[in-house]
N, C-alpha and C positions, 0 to 999 in steps of 0.2 A: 669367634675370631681368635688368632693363637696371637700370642704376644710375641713379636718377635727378638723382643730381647729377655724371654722364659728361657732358665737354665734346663740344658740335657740331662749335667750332672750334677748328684747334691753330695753333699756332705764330708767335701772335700775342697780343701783350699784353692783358691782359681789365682794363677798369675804369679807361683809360685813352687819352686822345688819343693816336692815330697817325699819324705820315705816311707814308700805304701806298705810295706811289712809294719812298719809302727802306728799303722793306723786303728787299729785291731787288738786287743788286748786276748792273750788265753786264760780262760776260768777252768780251774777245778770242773771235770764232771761234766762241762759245756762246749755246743758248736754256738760259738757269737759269731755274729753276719753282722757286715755294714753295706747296707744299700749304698752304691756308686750312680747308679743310673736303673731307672724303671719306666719303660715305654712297652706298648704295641711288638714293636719289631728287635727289640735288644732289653737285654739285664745284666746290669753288670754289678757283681755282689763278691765282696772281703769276707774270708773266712777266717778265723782261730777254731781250731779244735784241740781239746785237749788227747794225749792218748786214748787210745781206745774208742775214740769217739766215732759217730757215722754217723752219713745221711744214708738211709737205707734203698732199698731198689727199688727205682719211679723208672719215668718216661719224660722227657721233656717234647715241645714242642719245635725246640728249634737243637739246633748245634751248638752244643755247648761245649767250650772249649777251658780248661782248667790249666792255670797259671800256675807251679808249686813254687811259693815265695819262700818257706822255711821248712825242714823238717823232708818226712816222708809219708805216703798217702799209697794204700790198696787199691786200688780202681779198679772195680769190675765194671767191662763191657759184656755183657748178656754171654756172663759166666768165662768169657777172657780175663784175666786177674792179671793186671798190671801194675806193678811197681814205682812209684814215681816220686825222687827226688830234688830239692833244691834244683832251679832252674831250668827244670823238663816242664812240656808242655803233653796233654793229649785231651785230642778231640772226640767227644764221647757225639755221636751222629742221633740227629734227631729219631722222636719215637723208637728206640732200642733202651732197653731196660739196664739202669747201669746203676752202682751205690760209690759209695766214697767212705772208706775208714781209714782213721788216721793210726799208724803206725808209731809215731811219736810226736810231739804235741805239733802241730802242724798248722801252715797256714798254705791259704790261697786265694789267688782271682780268680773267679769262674765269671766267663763273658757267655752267656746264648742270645743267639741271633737267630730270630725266626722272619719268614717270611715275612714281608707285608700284607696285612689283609686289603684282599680286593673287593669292590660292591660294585657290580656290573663291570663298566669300565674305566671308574676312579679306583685310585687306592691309596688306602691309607695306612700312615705312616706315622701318626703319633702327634 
């Protein structure tokens, strides 16, 4: 039985202005993430990287769409290298191989949204 007053999102103040760039601190040498939301069907996760930093080349399962909050960010989509700063958005499309290096110390939202898994002809949703 799902509670229905169970938070989507954690770790982040509810019923109040935020400045999501300051949510996030940059370390030396590191990518720090702050889980926003972790479900089934969506993740939504706060990046810092410091320069030079990466996530290297994966696949996701759903559309993951990256927010650049500060700085600037390399984006390869399956060897497209796209440039991205302060206040650009791109959408890297499910299962295509893509990496993220940060060009200078750099933050982001990354949201992916995957389908809903379905079991016969329920489906769920988290």
């Amino acid at each position: 039985m799902t509670d229905k007053n169970a938070r989507l999102i954690k770790n982040i103040p509810f019923s109040t202005s935020v400045d999501l760039v300051n949510l996030v601190d940059y370390e030396e040498g590191r990518v720090v993430s702050r889980t926003l939301s972790s479900k089934p069907h969506v993740n939504i996760t706060l990046f810092a990287f410091d320069r030079d930093e990466e996530i290297s080349a994966h696949t996701s399962p759903g559309d993951a769409m990256v927010q650049v909050l500060d700085g600037e960010a390399l984006i390869n989509i399956n060897g497209e290298k796209i440039n991205a700063t302060t206040g650009q958005v791109v959408v890297m499309p499910a299962n295509v191989p893509h990496s993220v290096r940060a060009c200078s110390q750099f933050k982001m939202l990354l949201t992916v949204v995957k389908q809903p898994v379905s079991i016969g002809d329920i489906q769920v949703s988290g």
